[in-house]
C-alpha positions in Angstrom: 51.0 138.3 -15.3 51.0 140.2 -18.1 51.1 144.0 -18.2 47.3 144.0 -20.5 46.1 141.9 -17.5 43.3 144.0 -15.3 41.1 141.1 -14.4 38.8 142.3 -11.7 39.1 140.8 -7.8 35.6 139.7 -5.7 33.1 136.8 -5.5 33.3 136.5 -9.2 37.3 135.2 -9.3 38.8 131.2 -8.1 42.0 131.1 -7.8 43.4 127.4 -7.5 46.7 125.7 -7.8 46.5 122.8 -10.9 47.2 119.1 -9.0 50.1 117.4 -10.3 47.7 114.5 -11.0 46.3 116.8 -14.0 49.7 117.2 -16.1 49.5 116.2 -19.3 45.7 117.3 -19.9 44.8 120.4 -21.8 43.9 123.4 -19.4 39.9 123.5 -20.2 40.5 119.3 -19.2 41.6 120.0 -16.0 40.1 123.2 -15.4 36.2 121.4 -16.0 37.5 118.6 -13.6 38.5 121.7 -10.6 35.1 124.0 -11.6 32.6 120.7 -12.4 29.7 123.3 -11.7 30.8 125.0 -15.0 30.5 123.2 -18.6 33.7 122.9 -20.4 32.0 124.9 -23.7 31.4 127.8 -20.6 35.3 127.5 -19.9 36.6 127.4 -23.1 34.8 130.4 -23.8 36.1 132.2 -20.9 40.0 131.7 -22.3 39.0 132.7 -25.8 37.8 135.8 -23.9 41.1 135.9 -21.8 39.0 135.4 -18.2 41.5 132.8 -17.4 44.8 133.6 -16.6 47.5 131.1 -16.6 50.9 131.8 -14.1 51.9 135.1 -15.8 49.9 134.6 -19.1 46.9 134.6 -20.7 45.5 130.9 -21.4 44.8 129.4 -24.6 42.2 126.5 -25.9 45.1 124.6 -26.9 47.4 124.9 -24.0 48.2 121.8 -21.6 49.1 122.2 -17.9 52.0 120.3 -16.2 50.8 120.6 -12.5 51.7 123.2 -10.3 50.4 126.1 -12.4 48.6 129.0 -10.7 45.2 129.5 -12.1 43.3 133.2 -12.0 39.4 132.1 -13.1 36.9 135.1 -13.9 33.5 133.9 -13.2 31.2 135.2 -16.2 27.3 135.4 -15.8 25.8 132.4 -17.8 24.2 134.6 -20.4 22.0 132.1 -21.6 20.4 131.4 -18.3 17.3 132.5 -17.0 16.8 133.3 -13.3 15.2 131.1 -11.1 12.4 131.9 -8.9 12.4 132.0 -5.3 9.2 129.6 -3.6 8.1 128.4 -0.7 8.7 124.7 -0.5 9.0 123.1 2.4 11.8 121.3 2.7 13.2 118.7 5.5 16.1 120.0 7.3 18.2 117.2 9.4 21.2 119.7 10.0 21.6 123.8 9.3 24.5 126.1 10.6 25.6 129.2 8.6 27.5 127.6 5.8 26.0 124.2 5.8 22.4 122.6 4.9 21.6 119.1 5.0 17.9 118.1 3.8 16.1 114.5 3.4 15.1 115.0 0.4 11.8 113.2 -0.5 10.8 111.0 -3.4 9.5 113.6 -6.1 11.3 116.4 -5.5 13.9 117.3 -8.6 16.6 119.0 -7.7 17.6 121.4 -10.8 15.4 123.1 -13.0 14.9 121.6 -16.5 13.2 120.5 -19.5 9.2 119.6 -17.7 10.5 121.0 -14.7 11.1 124.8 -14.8 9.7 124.7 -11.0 8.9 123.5 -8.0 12.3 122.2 -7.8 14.8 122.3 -4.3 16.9 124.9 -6.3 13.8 126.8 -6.3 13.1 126.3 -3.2 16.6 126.9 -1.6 16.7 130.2 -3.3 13.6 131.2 -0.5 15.1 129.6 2.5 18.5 131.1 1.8 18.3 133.7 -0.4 22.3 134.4 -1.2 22.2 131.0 -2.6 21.4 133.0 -5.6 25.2 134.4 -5.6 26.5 130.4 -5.4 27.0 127.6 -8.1 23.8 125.9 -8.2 22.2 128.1 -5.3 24.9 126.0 -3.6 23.8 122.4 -4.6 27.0 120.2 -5.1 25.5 116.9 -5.7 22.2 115.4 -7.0 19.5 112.8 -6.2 16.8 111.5 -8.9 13.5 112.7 -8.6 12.2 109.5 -7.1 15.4 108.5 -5.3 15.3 109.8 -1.2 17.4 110.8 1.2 20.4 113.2 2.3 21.8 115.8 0.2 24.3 118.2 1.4 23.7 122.3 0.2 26.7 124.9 0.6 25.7 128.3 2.0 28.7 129.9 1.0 31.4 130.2 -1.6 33.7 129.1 0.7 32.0 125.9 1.6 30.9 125.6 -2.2 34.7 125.3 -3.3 35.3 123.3 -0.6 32.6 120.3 -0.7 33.3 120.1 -4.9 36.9 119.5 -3.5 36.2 116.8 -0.8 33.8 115.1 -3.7 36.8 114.7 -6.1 39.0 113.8 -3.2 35.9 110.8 -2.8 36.2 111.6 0.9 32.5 112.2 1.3 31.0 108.6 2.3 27.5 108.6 0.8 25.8 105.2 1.4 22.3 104.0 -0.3 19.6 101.5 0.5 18.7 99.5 -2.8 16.7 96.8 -3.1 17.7 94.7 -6.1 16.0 91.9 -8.0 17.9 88.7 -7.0 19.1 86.8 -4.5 22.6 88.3 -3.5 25.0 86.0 -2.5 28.0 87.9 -0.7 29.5 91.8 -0.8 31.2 93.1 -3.8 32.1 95.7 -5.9 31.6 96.7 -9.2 33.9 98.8 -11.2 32.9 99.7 -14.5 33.0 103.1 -16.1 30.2 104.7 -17.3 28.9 107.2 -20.2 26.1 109.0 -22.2 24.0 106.0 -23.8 25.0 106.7 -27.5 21.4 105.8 -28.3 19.6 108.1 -25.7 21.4 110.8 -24.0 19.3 110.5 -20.5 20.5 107.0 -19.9 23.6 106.4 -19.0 25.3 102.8 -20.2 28.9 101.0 -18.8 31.2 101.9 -21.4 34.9 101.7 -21.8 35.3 105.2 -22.9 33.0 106.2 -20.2 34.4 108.5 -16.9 35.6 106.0 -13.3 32.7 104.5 -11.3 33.2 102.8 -8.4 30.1 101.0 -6.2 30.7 98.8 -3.2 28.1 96.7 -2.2 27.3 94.4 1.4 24.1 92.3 1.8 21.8 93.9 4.8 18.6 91.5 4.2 17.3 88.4 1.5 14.1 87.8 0.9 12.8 85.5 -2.0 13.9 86.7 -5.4 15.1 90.4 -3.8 18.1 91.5 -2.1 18.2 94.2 0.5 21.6 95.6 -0.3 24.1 98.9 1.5 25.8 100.6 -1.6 28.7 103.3 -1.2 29.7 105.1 -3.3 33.4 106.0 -4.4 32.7 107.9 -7.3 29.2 110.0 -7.8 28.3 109.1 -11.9 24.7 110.0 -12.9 22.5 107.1 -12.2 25.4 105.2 -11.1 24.3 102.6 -8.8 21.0 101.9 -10.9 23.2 101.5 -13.8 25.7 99.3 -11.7 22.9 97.2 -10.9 21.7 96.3 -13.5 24.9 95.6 -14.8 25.2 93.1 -12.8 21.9 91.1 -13.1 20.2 92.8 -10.5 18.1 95.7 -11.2 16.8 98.1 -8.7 13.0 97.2 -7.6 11.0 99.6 -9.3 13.1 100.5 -12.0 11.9 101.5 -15.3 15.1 103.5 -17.0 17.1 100.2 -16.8 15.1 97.4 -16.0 16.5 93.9 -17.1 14.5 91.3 -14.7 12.7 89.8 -17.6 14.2 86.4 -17.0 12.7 86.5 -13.4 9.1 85.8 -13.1 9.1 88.1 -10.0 7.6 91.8 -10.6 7.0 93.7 -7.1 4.3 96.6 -7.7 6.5 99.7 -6.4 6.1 102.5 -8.3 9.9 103.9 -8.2 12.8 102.6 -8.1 13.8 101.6 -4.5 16.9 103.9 -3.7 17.3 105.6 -0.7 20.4 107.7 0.6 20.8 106.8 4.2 23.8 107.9 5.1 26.0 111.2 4.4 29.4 111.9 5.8 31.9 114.7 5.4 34.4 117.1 7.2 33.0 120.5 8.2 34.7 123.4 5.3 34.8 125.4 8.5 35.4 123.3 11.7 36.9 120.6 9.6 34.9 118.2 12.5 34.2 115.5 10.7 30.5 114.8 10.4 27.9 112.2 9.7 23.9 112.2 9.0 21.6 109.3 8.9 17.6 109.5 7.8 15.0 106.8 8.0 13.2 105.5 4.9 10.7 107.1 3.6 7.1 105.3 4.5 6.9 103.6 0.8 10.2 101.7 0.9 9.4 101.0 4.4 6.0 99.2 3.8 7.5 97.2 1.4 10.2 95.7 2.9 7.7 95.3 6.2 5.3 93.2 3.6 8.7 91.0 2.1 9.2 90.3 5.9 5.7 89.2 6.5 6.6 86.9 3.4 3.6 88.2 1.5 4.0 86.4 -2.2 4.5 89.1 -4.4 5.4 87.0 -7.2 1.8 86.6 -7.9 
């Protein structure tokens, strides 16, 4: 390091190793891929402010990595955020220890603050039920569900655990499966590999696009009905909106859908107010015990009084 080098030590400093896989790409490139929590404008500004430290040198914006480097990351408040307030929202705990929270997250719940929701959100409320959440990335969240999608979402309670579930979700070695029940009859399993993007045209969509970042859904059939499939998605990658945008992709849009609906040559409409996504299953190995683990959570009562009135062969199609 340097001899005008006196970055502090604490909570506020990563320290990682670059992959090998990650030569060639520029070190805010690599850097946003190992910190995802952080924007890449957040990281660039922290090596024009020499808060990253590169081997024995200061980084630069124009710098790449070959693998193998030894990164020194000084973690700078976002000074553009605002804190988020603490409330007491009940939430639906299937599994708690002291570095782990798993919650069945129900339809209408968002998970970040944002634009038309500044509360009521499970950031919000994880920021009550664990309250040094407010020291973590995220109050610890490492992925998301849509508002109106259900199911199980994992939470870090520490830093450690944090670093370590962002790791394992890069590594794609946490299994996240969905329930999705698509317009169309399904014939067999498959897969659909397509990458995806920002629609050009509307930057809350998401579109397949060959410029777009790797996403990868399996599929397997779990129940036909008459115009709708009852299909078991996993994930390999975890894209924004990916399986709904995977779906419809491939001529079968999620029941319920409304961002990316394309059943118009099917005369078959089902009156469900959301589209019908649910995360079922959640695996991954302990940051602590390294045990590996696995959750499972009903559906919620909607999604399971409609497929209960598809088996009763009521004729939705008029």
């Amino acid at each position: 390091m340097s001899d005008d080098y006196k970055g502090n030590s604490g909570d506020g400093v990563r320290e990682l190793v670059i992959p090998d896989a990650q030569g060639g790409q520029r070190l805010d490139q690599a850097l946003a891929a190992l910190l995802p929590e952080f924007s890449r404008n957040r990281i660039q500004n922290w090596i024009r402010a020499r808060k990253i430290a590169v081997d024995d040198a200061w980084g630069t914006t124009r710098m790449k990595v070959s693998g193998g480097e030894a990164v020194r990351v000084e973690i700078e408040p976002d000074p553009d955020a605002t804190p988020d307030a603490p409330e007491a929202i009940p939430l639906n705990v299937v599994f708690e220890d002291p570095v782990l929270l798993v919650i069945d997250k129900p339809v209408g719940l968002v998970v970040h603050p944002g634009s038309g929701n500044p509360r009521g959100t499970l950031l919000n409320a994880l920021l009550h039920r664990v309250p040094q959440s407010a020291e973590l990335p995220r109050a610890g969240i490492v992925h998301r569900l849509d508002k109106d999608t259900s199911g199980l979402l994992v939470v870090a309670k520490t830093l450690q655990a944090h670093t370590d579930l962002v790791r394992q979700l890069q590594a794609r070695t946490v299994k996240r499966e969905y329930l999705a029940l698509v317009y169309g009859e399904v014939d067999h399993a498959g897969t659909v590999d397509e990458p995806l993007a920002r629609d050009p045209h509307n930057r809350t969509r998401r579109t397949v696009h060959s410029m777009g970042k790797l996403a990868v859904t399996h599929y397997d059939v779990v129940e036909r009905f008459p115009g709708v499939t009852l299909l078991r998605c996993r994930l390999e990658t975890g894209r924004t909106h990916q399986i709904r945008v995977h779906m419809q992709h491939i001529g079968h849009p999620l029941v319920g859908e409304q961002v990316y609906s394309a059943s118009r040559r099917s005369h078959l409409k089902i009156p469900f107010p959301r589209q019908a996504l649910h995360a079922e299953r959640l695996g991954l190995i302990h940051p602590v015990t390294r045990e590996s683990m696995q959750w499972e959570c009903p559906l919620p009562p909607d999604f399971a009084s409609l497929l209960a009135a598809l088996r009763d062969d009521t004729d939705w199609g008029k």
